[in-house]
Each structure stands twice: as structure tokens, then as C-alpha cells.
PDB file as gemmi writes it, atoms N, CA and C in Angstrom:
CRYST1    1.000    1.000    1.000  90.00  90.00  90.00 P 1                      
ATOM      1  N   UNK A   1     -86.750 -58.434 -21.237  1.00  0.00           N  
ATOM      2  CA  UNK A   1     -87.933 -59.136 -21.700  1.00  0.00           C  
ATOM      3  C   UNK A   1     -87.936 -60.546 -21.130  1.00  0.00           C  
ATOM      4  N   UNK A   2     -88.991 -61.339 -20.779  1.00  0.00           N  
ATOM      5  CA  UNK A   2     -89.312 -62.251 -20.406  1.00  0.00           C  
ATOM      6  C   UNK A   2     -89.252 -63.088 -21.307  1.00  0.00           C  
ATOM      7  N   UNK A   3     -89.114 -64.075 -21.113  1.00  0.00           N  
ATOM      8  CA  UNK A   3     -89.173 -65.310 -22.559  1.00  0.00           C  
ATOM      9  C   UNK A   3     -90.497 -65.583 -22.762  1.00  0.00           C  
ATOM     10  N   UNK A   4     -91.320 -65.745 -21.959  1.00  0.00           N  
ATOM     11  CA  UNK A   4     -92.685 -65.988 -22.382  1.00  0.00           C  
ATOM     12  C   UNK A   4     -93.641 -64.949 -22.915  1.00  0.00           C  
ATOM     13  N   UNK A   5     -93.089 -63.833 -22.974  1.00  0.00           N  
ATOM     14  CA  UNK A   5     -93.635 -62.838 -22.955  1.00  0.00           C  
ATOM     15  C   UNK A   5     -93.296 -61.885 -24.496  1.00  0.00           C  
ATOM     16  N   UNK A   6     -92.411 -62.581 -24.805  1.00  0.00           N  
ATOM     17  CA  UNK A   6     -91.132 -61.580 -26.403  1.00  0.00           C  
ATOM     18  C   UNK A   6     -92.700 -61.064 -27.161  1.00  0.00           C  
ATOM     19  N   UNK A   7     -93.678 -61.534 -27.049  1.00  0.00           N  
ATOM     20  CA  UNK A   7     -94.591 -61.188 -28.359  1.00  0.00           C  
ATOM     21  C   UNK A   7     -95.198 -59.728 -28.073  1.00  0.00           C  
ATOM     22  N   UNK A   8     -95.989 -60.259 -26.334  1.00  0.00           N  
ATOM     23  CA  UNK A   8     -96.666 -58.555 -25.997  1.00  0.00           C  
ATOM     24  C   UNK A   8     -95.633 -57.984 -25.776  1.00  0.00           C  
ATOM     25  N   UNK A   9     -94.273 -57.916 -25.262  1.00  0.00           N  
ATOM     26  CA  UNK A   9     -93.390 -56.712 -25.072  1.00  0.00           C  
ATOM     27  C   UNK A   9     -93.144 -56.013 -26.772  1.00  0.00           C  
ATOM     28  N   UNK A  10     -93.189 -57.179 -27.432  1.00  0.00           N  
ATOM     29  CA  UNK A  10     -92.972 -56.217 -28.870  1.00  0.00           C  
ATOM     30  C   UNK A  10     -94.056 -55.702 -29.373  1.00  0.00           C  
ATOM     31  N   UNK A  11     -95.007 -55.826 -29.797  1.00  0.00           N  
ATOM     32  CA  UNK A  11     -96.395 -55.367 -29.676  1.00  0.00           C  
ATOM     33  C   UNK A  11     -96.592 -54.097 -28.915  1.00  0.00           C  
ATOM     34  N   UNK A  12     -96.074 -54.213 -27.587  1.00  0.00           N  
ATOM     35  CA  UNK A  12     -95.960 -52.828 -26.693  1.00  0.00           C  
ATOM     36  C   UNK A  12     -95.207 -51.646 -27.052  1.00  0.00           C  
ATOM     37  N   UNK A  13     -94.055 -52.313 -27.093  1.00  0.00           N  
ATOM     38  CA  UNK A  13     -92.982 -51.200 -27.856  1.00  0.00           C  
ATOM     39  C   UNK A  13     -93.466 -50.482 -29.179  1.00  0.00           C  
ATOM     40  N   UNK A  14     -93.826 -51.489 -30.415  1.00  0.00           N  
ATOM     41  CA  UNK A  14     -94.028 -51.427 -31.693  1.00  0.00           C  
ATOM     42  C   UNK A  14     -95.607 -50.174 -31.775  1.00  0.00           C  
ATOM     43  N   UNK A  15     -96.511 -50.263 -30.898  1.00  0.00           N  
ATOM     44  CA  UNK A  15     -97.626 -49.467 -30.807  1.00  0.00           C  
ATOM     45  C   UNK A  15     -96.755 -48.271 -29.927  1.00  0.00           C  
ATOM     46  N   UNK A  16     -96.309 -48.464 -29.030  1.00  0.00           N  
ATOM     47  CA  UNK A  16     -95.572 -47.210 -28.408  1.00  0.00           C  
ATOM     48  C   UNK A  16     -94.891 -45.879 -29.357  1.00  0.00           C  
ATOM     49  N   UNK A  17     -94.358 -46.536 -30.570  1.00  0.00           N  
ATOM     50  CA  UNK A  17     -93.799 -45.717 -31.603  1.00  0.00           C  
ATOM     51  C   UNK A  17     -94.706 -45.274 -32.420  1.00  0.00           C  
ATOM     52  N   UNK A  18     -95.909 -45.555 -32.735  1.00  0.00           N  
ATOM     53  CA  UNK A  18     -97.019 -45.002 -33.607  1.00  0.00           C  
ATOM     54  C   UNK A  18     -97.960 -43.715 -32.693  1.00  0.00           C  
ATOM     55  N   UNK A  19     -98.122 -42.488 -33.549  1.00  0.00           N  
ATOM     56  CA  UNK A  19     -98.779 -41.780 -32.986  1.00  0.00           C  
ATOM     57  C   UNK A  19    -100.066 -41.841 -33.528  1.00  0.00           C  
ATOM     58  N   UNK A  20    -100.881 -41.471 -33.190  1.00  0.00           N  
ATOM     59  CA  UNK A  20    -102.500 -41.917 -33.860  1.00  0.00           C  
ATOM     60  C   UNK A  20    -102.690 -41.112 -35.178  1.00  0.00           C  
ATOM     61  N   UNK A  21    -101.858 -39.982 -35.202  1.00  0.00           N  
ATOM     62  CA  UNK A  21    -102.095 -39.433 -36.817  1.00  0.00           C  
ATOM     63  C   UNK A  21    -101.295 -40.239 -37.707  1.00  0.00           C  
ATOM     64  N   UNK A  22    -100.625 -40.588 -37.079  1.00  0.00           N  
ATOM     65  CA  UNK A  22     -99.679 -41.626 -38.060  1.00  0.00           C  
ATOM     66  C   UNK A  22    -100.218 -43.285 -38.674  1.00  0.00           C  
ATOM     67  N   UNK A  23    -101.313 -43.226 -37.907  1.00  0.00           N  
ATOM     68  CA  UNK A  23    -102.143 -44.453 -38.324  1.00  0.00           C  
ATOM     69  C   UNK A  23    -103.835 -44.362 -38.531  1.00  0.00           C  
ATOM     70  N   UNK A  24    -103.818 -42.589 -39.118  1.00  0.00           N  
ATOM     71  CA  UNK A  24    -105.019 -42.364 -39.492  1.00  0.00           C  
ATOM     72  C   UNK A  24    -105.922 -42.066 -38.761  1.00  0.00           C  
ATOM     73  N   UNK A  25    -105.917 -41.934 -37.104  1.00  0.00           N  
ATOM     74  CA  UNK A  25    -106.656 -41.580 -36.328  1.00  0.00           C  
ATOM     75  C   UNK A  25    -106.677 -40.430 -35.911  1.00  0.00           C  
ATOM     76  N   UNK A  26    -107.931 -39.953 -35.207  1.00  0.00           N  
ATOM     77  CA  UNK A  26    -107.627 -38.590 -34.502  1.00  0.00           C  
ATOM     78  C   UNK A  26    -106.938 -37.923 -33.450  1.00  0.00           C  
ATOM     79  N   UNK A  27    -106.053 -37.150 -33.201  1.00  0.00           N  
ATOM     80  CA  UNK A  27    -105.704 -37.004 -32.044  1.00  0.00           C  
ATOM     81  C   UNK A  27    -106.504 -36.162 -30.971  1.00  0.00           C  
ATOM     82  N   UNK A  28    -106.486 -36.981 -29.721  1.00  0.00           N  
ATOM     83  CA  UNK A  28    -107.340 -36.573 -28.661  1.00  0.00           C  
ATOM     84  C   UNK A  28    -106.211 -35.520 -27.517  1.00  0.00           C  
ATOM     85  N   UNK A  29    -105.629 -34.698 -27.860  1.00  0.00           N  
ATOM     86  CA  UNK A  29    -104.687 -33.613 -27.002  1.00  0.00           C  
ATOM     87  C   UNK A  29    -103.521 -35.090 -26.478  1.00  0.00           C  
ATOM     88  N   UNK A  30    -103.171 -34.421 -24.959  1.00  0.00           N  
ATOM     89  CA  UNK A  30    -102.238 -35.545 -24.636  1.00  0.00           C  
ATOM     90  C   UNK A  30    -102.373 -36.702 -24.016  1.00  0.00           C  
ATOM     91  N   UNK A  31    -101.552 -37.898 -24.348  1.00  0.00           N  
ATOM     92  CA  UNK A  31    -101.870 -38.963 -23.949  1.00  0.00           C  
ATOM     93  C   UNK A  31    -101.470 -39.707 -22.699  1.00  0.00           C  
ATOM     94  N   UNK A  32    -102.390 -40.250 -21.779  1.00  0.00           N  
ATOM     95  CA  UNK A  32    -101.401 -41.258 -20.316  1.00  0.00           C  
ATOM     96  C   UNK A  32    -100.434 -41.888 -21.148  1.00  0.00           C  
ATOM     97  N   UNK A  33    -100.985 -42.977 -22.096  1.00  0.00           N  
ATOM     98  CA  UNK A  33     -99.836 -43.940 -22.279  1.00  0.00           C  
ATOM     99  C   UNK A  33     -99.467 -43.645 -23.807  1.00  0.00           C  
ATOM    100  N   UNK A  34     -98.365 -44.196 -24.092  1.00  0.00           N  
ATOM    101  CA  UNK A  34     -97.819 -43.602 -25.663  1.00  0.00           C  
ATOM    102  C   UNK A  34     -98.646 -44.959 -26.585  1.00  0.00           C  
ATOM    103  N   UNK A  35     -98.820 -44.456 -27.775  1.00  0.00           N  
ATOM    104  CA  UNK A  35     -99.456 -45.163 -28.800  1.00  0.00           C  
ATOM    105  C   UNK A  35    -100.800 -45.419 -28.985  1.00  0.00           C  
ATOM    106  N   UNK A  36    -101.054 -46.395 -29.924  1.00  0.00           N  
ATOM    107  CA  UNK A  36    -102.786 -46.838 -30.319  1.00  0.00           C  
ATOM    108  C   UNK A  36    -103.836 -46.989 -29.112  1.00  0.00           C  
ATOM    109  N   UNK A  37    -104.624 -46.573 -28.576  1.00  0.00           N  
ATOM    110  CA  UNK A  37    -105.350 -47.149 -27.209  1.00  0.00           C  
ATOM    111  C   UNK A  37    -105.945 -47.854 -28.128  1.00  0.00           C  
ATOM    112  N   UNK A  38    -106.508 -49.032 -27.127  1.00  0.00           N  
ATOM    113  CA  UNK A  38    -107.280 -50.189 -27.424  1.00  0.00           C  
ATOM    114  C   UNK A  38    -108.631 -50.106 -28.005  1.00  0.00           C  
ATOM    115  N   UNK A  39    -109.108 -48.714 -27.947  1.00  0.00           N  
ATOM    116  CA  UNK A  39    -110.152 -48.660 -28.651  1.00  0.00           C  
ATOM    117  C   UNK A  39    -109.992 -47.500 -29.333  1.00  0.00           C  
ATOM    118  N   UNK A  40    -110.914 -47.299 -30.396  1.00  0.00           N  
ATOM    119  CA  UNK A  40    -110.600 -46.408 -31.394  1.00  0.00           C  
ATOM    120  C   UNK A  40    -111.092 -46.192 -32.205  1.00  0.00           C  
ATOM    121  N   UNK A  41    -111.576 -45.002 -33.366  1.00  0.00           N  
ATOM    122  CA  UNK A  41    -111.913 -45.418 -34.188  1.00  0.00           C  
ATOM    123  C   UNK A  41    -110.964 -45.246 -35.472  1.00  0.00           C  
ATOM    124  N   UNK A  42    -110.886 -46.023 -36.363  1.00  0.00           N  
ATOM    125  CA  UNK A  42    -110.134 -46.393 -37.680  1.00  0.00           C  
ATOM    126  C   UNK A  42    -110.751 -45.702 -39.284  1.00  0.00           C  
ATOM    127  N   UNK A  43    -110.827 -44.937 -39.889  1.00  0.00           N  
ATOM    128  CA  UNK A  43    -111.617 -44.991 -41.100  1.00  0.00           C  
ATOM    129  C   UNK A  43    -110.509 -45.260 -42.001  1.00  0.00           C  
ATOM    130  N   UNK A  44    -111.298 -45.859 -43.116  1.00  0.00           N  
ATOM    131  CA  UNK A  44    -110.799 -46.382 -44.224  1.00  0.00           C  
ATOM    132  C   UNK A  44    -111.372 -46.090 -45.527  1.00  0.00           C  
ATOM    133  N   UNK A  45    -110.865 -46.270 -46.459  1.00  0.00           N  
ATOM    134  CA  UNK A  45    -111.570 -45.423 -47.919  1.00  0.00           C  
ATOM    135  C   UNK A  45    -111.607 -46.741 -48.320  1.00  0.00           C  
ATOM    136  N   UNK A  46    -112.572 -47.544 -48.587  1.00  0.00           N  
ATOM    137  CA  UNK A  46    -112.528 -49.367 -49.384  1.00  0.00           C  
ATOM    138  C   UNK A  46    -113.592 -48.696 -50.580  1.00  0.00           C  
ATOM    139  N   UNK A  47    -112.569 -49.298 -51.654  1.00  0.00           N  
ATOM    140  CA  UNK A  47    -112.740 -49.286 -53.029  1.00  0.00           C  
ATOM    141  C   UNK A  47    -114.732 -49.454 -53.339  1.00  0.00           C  
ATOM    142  N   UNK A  48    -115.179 -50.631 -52.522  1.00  0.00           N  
ATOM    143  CA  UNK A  48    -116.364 -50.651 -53.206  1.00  0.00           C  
ATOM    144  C   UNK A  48    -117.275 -50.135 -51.968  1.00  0.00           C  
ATOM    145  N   UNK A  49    -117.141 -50.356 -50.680  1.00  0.00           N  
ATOM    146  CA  UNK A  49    -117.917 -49.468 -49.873  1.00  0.00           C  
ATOM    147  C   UNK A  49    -117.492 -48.378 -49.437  1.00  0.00           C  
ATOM    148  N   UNK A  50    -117.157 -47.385 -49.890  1.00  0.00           N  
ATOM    149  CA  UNK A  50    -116.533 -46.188 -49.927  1.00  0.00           C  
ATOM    150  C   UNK A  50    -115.900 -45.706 -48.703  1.00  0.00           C  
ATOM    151  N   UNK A  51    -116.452 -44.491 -48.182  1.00  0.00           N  
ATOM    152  CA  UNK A  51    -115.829 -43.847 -46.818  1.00  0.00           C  
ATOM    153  C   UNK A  51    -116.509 -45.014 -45.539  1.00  0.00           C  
ATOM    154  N   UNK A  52    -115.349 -45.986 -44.122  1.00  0.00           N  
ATOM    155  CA  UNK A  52    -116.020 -46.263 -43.274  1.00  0.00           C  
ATOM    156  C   UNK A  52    -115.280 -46.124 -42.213  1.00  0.00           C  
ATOM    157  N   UNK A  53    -116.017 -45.583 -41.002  1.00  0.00           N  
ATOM    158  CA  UNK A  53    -115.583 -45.399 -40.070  1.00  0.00           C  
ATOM    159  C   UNK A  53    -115.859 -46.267 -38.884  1.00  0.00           C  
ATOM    160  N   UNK A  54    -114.296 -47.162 -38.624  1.00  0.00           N  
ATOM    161  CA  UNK A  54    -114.609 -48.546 -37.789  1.00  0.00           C  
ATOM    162  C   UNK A  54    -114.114 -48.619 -36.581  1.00  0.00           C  
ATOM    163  N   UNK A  55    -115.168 -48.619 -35.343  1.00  0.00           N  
ATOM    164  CA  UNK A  55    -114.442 -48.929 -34.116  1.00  0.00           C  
ATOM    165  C   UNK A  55    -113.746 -50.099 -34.005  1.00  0.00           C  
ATOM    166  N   UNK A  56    -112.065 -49.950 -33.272  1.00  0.00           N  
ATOM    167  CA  UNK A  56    -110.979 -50.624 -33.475  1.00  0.00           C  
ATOM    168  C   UNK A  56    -110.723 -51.383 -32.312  1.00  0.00           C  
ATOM    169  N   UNK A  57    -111.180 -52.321 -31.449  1.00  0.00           N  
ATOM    170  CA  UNK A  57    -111.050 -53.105 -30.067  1.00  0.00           C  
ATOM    171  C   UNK A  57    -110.172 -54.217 -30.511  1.00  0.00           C  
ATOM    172  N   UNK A  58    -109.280 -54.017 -29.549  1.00  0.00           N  
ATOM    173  CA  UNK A  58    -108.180 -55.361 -29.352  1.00  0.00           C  
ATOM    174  C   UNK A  58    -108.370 -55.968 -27.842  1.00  0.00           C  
ATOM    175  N   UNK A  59    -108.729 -57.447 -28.061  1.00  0.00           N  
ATOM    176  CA  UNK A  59    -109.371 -57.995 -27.322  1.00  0.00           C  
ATOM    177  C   UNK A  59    -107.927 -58.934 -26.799  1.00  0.00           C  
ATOM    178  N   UNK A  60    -107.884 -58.866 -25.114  1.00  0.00           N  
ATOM    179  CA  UNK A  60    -106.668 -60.231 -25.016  1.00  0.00           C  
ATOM    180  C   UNK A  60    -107.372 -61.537 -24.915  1.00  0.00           C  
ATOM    181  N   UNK A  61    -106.472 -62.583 -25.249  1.00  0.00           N  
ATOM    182  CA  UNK A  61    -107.053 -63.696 -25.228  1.00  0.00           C  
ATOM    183  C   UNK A  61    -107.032 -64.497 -23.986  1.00  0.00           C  
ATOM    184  N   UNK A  62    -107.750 -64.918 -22.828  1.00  0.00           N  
ATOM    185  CA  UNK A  62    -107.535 -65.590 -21.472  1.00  0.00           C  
ATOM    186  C   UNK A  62    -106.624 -66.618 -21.623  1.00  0.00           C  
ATOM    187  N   UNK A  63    -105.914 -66.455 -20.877  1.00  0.00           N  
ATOM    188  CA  UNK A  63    -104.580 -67.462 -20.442  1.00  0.00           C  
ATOM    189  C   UNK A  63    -103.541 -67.715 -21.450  1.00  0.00           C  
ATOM    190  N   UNK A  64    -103.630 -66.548 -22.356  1.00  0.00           N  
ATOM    191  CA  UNK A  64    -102.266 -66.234 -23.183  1.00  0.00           C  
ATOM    192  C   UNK A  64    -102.205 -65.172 -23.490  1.00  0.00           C  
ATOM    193  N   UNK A  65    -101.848 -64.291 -22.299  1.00  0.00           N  
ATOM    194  CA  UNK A  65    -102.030 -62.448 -22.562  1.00  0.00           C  
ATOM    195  C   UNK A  65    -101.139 -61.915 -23.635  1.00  0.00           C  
ATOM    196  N   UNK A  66    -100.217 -62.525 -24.236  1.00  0.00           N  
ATOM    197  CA  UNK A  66     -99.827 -62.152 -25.352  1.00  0.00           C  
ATOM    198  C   UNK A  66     -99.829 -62.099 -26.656  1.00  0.00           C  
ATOM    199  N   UNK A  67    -101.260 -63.098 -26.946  1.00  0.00           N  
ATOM    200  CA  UNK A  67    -102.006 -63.233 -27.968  1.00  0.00           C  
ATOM    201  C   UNK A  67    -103.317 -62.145 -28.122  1.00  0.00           C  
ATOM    202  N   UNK A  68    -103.534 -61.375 -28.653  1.00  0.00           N  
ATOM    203  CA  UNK A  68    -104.659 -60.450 -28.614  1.00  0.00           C  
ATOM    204  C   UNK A  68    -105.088 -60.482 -30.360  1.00  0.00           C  
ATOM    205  N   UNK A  69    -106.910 -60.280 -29.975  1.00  0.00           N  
ATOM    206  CA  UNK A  69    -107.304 -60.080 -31.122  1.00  0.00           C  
ATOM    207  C   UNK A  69    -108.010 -59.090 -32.036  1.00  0.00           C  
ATOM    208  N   UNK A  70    -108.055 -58.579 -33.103  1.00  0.00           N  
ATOM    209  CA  UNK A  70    -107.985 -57.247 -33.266  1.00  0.00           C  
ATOM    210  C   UNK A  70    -109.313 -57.289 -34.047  1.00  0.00           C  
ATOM    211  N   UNK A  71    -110.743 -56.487 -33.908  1.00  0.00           N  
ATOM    212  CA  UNK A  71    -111.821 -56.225 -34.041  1.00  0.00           C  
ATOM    213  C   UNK A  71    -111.804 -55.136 -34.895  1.00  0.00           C  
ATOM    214  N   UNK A  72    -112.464 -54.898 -36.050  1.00  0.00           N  
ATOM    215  CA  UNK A  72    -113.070 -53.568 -36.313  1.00  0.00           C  
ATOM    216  C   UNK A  72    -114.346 -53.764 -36.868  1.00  0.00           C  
ATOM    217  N   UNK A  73    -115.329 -52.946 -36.414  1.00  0.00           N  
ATOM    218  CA  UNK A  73    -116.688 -53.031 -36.489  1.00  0.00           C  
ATOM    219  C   UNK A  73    -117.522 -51.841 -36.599  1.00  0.00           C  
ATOM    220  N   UNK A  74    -118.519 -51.446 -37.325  1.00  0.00           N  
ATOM    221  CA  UNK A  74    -119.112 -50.068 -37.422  1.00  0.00           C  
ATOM    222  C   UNK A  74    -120.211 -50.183 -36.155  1.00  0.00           C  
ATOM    223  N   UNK A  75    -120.345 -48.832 -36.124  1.00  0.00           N  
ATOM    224  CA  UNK A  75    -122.215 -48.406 -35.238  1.00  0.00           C  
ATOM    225  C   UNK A  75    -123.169 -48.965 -35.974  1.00  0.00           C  
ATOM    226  N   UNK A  76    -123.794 -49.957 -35.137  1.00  0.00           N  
ATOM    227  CA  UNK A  76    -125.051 -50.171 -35.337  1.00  0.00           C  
ATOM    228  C   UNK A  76    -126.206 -49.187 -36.264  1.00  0.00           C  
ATOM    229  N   UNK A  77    -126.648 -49.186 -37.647  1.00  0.00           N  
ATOM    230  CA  UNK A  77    -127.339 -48.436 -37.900  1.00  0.00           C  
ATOM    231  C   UNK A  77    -126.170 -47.099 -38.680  1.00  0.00           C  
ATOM    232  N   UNK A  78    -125.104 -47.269 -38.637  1.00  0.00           N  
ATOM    233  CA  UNK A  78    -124.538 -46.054 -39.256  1.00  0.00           C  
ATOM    234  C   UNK A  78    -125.030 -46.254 -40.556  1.00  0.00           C  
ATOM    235  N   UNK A  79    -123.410 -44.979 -41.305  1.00  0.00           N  
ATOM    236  CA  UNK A  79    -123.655 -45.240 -42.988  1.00  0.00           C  
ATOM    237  C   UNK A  79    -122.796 -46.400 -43.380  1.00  0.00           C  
ATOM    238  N   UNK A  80    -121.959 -46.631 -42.239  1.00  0.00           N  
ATOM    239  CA  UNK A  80    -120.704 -47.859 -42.307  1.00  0.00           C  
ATOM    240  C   UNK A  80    -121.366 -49.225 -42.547  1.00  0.00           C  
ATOM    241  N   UNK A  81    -122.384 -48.765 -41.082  1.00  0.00           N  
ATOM    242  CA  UNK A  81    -123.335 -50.497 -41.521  1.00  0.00           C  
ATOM    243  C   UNK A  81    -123.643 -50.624 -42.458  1.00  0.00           C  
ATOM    244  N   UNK A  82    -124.442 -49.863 -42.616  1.00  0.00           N  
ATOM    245  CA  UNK A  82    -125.390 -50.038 -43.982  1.00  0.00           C  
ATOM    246  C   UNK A  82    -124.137 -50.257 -45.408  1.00  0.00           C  
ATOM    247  N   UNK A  83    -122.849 -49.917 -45.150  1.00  0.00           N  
ATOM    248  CA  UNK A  83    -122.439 -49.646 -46.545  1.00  0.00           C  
ATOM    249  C   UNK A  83    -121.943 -51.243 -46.640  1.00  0.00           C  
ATOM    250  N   UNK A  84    -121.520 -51.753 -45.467  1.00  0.00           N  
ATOM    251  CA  UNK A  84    -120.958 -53.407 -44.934  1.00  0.00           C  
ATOM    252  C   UNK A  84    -122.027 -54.555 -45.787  1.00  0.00           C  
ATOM    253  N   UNK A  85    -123.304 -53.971 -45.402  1.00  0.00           N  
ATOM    254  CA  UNK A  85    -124.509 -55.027 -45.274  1.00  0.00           C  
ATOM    255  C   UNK A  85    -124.653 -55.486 -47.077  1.00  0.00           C  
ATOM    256  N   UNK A  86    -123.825 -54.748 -47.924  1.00  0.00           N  
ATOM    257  CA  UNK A  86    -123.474 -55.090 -49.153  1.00  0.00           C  
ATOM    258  C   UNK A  86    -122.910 -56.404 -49.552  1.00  0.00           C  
ATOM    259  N   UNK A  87    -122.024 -57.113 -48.440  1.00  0.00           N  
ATOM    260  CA  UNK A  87    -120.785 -57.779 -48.697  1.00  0.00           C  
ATOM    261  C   UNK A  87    -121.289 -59.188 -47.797  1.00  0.00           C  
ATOM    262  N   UNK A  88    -122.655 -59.254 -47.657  1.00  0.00           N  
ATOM    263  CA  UNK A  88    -123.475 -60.425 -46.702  1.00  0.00           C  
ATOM    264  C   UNK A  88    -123.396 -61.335 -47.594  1.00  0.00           C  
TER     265      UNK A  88                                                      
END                                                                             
């Protein structure tokens, strides 16, 4: 490991060991690279907006590739939106 680097190599490794059923996602047959891909979708059971199903983008940050930031957001117009648009 690089010294400047200790955060994404662990991050790399640490997603490398998760399989997507193991973090609630679907599995898509077999994978190029091992672990979470960067996009995704996530569902979650939240207590007051019930069932939502959230696309999951991890964004890197320019000129500190080892800082990344982690997005989840519904479809435009789903039942997710609509169940979100509660909490405005």
C-alpha cells in the first residue's frame, strides 16, 4: 500500500469481501470485479416511508481519489419519490 493512498486501498479490499446479497442487493450472474459496483440499486424498509428502492452512486472526489462520496437517490416519479417527498 502506498501511504497516500491507505484509505482507497482499504475501501477496495473492504468492498472486495462483500457480495451483493450480502448487502441486500441483487445478484447479476458473474462478476469482472469482486464486490459493490459503483452503481446500484439499494432497497431499504424505513420505518415511516416504507418499502424504497435507491440508486446507490459513489462519486470520487477530484484531486483526492481516495475520498469518495456516497449518493442514494430514487427514480424520478417512482413510488420511492413520491414516498421521500414526505420528509421536504
Amino acid at each position: 500500500m502506498t501511504r497516500d493512498n491507505l484509505l482507497g486501498e482499504f475501501l477496495q479490499a473492504r468492498r472486495a469481501r462483500v457480495r451483493p446479497s450480502e448487502a441486500g442487493l441483487a445478484g447479476y450472474g458473474r462478476r469482472r470485479v469482486p464486490g459493490l459496483r459503483r452503481d446500484e440499486i439499494k432497497r431499504f424498509n424505513h420505518p415511516d416511508a416504507g418499502h424504497l428502492s435507491l440508486r446507490r452512486q459513489t462519486l470520487t472526489v477530484a484531486g483526492a481519489e481516495d475520498l469518495v462520496i456516497i449518493v442514494y437517490q430514487p427514480e424520478p416519479g417512482s413510488a420511492s419519490a413520491d414516498a421521500l417527498t414526505r420528509f421536504r
